[in-house]
C-alpha positions in Angstrom: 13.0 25.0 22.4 11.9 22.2 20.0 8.6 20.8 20.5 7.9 17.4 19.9 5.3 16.7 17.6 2.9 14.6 20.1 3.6 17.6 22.3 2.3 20.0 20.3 -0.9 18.0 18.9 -1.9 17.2 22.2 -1.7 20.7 23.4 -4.2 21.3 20.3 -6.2 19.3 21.4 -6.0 20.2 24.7 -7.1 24.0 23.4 -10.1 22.8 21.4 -11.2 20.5 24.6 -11.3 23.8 26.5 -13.4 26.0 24.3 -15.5 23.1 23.8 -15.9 23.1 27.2 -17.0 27.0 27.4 -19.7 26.3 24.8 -21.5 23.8 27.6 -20.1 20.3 26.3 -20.9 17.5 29.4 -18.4 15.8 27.2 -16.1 15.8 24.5 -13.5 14.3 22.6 -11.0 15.4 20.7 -9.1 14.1 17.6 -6.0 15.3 16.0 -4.7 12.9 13.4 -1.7 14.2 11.0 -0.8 12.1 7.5 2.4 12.4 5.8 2.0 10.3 2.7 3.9 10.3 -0.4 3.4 8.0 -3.7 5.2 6.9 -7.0 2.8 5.7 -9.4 4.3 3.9 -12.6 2.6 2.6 -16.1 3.4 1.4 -19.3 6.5 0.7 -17.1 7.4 4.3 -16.9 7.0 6.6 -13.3 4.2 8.6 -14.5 3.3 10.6 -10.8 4.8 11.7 -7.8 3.0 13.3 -5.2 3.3 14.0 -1.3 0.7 15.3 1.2 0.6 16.8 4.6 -2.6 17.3 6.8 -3.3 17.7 10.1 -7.0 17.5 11.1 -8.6 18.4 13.8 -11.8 16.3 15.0 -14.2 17.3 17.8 -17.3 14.9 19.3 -19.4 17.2 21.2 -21.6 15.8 23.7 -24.6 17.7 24.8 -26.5 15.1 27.2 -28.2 12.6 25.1 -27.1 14.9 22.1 -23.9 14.3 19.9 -22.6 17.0 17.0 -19.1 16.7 15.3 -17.3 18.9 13.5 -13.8 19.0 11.8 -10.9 21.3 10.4 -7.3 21.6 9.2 -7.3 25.3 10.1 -5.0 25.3 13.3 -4.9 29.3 14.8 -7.5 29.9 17.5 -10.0 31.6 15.7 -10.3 28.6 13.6 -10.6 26.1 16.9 -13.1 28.7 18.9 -15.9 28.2 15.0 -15.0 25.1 15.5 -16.3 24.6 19.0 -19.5 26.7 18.3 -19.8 24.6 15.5 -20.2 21.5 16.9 -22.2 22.6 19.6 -24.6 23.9 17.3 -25.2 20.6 15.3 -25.3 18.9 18.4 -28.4 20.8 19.5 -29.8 20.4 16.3 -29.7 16.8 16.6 -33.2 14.4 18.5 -32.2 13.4 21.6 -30.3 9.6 21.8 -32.6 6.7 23.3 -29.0 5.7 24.7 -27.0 7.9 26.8 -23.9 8.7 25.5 -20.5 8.0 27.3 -17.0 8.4 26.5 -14.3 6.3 28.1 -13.2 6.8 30.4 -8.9 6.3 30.6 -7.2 3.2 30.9 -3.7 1.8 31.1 -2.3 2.1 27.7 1.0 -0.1 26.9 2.8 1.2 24.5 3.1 -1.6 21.4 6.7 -2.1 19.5 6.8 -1.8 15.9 4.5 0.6 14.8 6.9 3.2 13.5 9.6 2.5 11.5 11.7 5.8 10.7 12.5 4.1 7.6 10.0 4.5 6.1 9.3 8.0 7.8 12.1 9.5 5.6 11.7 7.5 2.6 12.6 10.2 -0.6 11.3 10.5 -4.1 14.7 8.8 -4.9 14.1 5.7 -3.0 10.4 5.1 -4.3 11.7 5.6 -7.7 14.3 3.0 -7.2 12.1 0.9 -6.3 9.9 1.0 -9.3 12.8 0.6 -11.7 13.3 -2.8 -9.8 9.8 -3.6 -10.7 10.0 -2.4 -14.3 13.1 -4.6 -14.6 11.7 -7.7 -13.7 8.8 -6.6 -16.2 10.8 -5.9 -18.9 12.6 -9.3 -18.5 9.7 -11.3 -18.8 8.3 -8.8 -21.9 5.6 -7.8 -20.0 4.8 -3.9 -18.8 4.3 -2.7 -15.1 1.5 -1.1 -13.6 1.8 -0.2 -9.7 2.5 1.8 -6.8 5.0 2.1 -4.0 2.9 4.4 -1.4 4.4 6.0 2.1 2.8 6.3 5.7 3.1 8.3 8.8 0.2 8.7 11.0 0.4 10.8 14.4 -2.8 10.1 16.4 -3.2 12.0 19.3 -6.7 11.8 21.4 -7.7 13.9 24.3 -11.4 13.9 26.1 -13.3 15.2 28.8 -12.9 11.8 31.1 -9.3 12.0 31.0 -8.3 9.8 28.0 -5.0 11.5 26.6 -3.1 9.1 24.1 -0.3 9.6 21.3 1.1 7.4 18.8 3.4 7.6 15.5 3.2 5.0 13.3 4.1 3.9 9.7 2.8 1.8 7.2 4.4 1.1 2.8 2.5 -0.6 0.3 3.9 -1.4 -3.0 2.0 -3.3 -5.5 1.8 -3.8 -9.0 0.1 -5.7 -12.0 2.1 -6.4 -15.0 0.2 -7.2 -18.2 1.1 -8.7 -21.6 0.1 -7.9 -25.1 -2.6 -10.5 -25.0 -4.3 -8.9 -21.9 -3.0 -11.3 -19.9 -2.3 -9.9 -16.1 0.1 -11.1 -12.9 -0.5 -9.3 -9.6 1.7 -8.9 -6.5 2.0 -7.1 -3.7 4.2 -5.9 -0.5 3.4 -4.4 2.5 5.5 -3.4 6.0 5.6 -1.0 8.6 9.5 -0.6 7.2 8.9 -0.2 3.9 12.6 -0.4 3.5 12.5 -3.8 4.0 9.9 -4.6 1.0 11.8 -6.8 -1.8 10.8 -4.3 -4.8 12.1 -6.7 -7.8 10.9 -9.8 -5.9 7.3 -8.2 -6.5 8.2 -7.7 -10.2 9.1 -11.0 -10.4 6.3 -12.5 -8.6 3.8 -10.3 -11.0 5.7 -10.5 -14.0 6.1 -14.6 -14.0 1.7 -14.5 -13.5 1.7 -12.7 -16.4 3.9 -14.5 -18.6 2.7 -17.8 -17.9 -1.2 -16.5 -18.2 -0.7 -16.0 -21.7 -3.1 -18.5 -23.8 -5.8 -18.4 -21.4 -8.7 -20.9 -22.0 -12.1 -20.8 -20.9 -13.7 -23.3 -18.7 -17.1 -24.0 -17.7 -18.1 -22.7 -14.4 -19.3 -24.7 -11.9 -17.9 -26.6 -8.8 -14.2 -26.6 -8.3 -11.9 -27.5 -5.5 -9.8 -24.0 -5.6 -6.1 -23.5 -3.5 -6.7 -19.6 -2.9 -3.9 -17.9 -2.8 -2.9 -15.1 -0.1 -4.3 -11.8 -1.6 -8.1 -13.5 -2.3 -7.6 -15.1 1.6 -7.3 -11.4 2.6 -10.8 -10.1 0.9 -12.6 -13.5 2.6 -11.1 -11.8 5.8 -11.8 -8.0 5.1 -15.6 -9.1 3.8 -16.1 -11.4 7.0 -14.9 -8.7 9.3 -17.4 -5.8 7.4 -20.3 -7.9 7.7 -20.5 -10.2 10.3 -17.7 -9.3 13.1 -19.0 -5.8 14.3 -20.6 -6.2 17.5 -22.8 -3.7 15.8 -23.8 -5.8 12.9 -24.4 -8.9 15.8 -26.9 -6.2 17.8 -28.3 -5.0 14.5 -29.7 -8.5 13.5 -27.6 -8.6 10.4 -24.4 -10.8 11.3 -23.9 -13.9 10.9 -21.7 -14.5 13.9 -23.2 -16.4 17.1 -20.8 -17.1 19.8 -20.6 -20.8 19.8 -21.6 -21.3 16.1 -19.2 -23.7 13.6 -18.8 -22.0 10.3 -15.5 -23.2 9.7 -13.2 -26.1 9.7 -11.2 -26.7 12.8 -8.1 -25.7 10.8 -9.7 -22.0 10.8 -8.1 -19.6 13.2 -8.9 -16.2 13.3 -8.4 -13.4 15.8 -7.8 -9.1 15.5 -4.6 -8.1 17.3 -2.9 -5.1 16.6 -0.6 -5.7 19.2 1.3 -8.9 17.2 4.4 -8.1 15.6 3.3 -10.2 12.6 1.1 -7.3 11.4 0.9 -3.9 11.4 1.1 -2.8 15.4 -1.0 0.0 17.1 -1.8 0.5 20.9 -5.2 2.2 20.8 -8.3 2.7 18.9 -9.3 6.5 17.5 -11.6 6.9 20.9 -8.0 6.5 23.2 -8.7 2.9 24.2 -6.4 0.6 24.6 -6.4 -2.8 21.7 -7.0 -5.7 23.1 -6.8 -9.3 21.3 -10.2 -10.7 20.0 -10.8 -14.3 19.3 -13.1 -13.9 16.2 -13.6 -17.7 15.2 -11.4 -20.3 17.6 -10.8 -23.7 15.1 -14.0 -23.0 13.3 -16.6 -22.0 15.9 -17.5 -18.2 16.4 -15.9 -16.7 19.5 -16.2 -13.0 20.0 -16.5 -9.8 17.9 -15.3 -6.2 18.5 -17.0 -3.6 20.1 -16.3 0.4 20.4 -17.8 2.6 23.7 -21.3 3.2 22.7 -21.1 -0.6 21.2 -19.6 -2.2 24.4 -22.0 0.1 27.0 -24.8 -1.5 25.2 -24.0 -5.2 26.0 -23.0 -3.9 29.5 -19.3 -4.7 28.7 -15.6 -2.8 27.7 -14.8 -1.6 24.7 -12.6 -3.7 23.1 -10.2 -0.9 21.6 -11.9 -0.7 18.0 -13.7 2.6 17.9 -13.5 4.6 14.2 -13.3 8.3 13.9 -16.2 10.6 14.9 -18.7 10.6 13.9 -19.0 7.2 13.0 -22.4 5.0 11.8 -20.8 2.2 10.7 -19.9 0.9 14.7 -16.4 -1.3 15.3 -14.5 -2.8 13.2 -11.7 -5.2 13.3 -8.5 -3.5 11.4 -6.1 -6.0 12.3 -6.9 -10.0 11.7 -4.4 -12.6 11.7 -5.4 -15.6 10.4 -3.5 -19.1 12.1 -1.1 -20.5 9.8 -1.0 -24.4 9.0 1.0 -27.2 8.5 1.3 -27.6 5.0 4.4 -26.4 3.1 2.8 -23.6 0.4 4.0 -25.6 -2.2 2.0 -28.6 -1.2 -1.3 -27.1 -1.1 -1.4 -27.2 -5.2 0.1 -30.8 -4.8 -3.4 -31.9 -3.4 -5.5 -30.5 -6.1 -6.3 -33.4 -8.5 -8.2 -31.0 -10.7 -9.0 -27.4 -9.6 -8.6 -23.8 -9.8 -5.5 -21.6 -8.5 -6.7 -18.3 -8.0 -4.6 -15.7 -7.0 -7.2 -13.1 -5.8 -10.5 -11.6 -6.1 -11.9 -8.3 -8.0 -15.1 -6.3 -7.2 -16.8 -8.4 -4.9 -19.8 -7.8 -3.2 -22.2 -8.9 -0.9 -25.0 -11.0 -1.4 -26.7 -11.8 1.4 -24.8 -10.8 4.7 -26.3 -13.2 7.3 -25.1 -16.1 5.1 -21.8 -14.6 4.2 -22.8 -14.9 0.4 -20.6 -12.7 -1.6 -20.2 -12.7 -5.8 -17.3 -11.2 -7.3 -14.6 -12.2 -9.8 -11.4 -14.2 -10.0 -8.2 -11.5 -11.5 -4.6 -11.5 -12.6 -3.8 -14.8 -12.6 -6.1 -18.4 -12.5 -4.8 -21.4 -13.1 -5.7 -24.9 -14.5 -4.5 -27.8 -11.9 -4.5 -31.4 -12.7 -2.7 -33.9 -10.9 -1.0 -31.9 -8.6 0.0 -29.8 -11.5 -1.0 -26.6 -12.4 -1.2 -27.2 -16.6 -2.3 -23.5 -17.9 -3.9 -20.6 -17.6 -7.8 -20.3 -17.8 -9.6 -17.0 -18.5 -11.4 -15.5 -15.2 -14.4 -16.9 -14.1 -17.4 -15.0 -11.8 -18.2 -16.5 -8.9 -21.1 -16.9 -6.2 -20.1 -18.5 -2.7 -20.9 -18.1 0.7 -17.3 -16.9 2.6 -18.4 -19.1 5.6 -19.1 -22.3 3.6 -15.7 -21.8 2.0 -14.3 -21.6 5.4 -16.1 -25.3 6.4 -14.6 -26.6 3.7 -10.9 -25.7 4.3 -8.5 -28.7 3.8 -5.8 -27.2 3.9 -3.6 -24.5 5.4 -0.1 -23.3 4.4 2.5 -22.3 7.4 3.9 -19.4 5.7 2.0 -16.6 5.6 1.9 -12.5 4.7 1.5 -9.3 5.8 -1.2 -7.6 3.1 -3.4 -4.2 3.4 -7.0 -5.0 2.9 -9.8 -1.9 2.7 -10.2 -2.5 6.2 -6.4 -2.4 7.4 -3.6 -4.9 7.4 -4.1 -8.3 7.7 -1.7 -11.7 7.9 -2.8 -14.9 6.4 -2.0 -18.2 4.7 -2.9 -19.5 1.8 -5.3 -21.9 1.6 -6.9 -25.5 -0.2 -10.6 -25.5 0.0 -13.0 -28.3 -1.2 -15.0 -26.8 -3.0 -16.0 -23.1 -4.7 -18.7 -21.7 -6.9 -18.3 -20.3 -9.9 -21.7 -18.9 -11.3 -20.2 -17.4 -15.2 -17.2 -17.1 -17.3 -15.7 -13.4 -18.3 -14.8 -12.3 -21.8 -11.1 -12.5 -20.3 
């Protein structure tokens, strides 16, 4: 008889519950996530790497009392689950006593979300990636440029089990394919694609996209920094979002005194929408968080004014309230975080957000940025791979990068602009969907040797 593979993981985890039961756990969780990824790296516009991995890890979050130890392995065979167990129960009493209790969830209705497996992209072969590339190269090699990239593979199986009851499976799939193509000058064009059906990404549309940056940054100029009213263009929307949702929309960064987010509070124009959702088809779909509970839709700014954030169990017990689905992994400092924001799309055709720029930057993303100063959302970094001169509507040439020094939430007050289209990217922090998007007015603190 064929076991299914959510079968057979839960019935791991089922195994490990037990013996960490027998060592004198009053809880415990169990987390058994398996990875199948694969990736074709290309340079110089040649495939230069091929690799594939398969793990299966076991996690376990012992709870002694006001105790917690956690403990880990790939080893599967019983031996390996029983030191395991012992393990964990070891650290655990080891570690000072909580000021908070400690409490798992407890189980809840879980609706299973559409979309978050494709087996397309499941059973996506060497062959197929490398097709792919050569698409990319193509478009590369048309415009005299050279491609730099990846097209990387995902399947995830999550499967959680605890003490309280939780028991929760999921497959799903994720393809990234990205690329930055690069002229003799040192001039750079990035793109990128991302789906839960990788089979669906347009490969030479991204070689286009990347290659036509490239070609057209040739001759960049320098320009003094300084204030400029900036159309910022999907990818750097995306690192606004994954920086925003680090620092400031973490319920623990709100009870730690270091966010910026007050329920009520305007930071934004009213054209600003922005809510986590892994249940909208738009991104990329999950049903529950890595504790087992179900994700529910947050609010996180509501046409400018700060809403909600998201909270995990030990978050949410805290504030007397339910977890809002957005636990991490075991152990886990860092508290909630939201992994799926969708930002609202505008009115404004794409095209016409450059059309309102009388003079300005395009900037097509952001590199190496960092915080500055996380209650006021101030965060330096540098523009990459593509900024543009715009007069008159017009965007007249390419302008070497610039550095630049601006608080995320007064960028966000002074949006004037919003494009309807928008895309599905992968930020650190997970997927995201947004717009592009016209701003009044951005800092730029120093010019780059390129």
């Amino acid at each position: 008889m064929v076991i299914a593979a959510g079968e057979e993981m839960l019935v791991l985890a089922d195994r490990l519950l037990g013996f960490a039961a027998a060592e004198g756990a009053s809880q415990a969780e169990v987390l058994v996530d398996a990875d199948e990824s694969a990736l074709t790296r290309f340079a110089n516009s040649e495939i230069h790497q091929n690799v594939a991995t398969l793990d299966r890890r076991l996690s376990l979050r012992f709870v002694d009392g006001r105790r917690v130890g956690c403990a880990a392995t790939n080893r599967l065979d019983e031996a390996s689950l029983r030191r395991l167990a012992a393990s964990a129960a070891r650290t655990a009493r080891l570690q000072p006593e909580l000021e908070e209790a400690v409490e798992l969830p407890e189980p809840g209705p879980i609706a299973p979300v559409a979309g978050a497996y494709s087996p397309g992209t499941a059973s996506t072969s060497p062959e197929m990636r490398a097709a792919a590339a050569r698409e990319v190269i193509a478009a590369a090699d048309a415009a005299g440029v050279l491609a730099y990239g990846s097209l990387a593979t995902h399947l995830e199986r999550v499967g959680i089990v605890n003490s309280k009851g939780v028991r929760a499976f999921e497959e799903r799939t994720w393809a990234q394919l990205i690329t930055v193509c690069m002229g003799p000058d040192g001039e750079a064009g990035y793109a990128e694609a991302d789906a839960v059906d990788g089979t669906t990404i347009d490969a030479a549309a991204v070689g286009r996209e990347a290659a036509s940056k490239a070609r057209h940054s040739r001759g960049a100029v320098a320009v003094e920094p300084g204030d400029y009213p900036v159309v910022l263009e999907e990818y750097a929307v995306a690192d606004v979002l994954d920086t925003l949702g680090y620092i400031g929309f973490s319920a623990l960064a709100v009870q730690e005194g270091r966010s910026f987010h007050e329920a009520g509070r305007v930071v934004g124009s009213e054209l600003v929408t922005i809510v986590d959702d892994a249940r909208d088809p738009a991104g990329m779909p999950a049903s529950f968080d890595y504790e087992g509970v179900a994700k529910e839709r947050v609010t996180l700014i509501e046409r400018g004014v700060c809403r909600d954030v998201v909270y995990d169990a030990q978050t949410a017990a805290r504030a007397g309230r339910r977890s809002t689905g957005h636990g991490l992994p075991a152990p886990n400092p860092w508290g909630p975080f939201p992994l799926n924001q969708l930002m609202a799309a505008g009115e404004t055709p794409r095209d016409d957000l450059v059309a309102g720029l009388d003079r300005g930057l395009l900037v097509t993303r952001f590199h190496y940025t960092n915080t500055v100063h996380p209650k006021l959302a101030i965060i330096t970094g540098m523009t990459r791979d593509g900024l543009f001169l715009v007069e008159d509507g017009r965007v007249v040439g390419p302008v070497r990068n610039l550095r630049f020094t601006q608080s995320y939430l007064a960028a966000l007050a002074g949006v004037e602009a919003v494009s309807r289209e928008r895309r599905l990217l992968r930020g650190y922090l997970g997927p995201v969907v947004v717009p592009a998007l016209r701003l009044s007015a951005f800092t730029f603190t120093g010019a780059t040797e390129h």
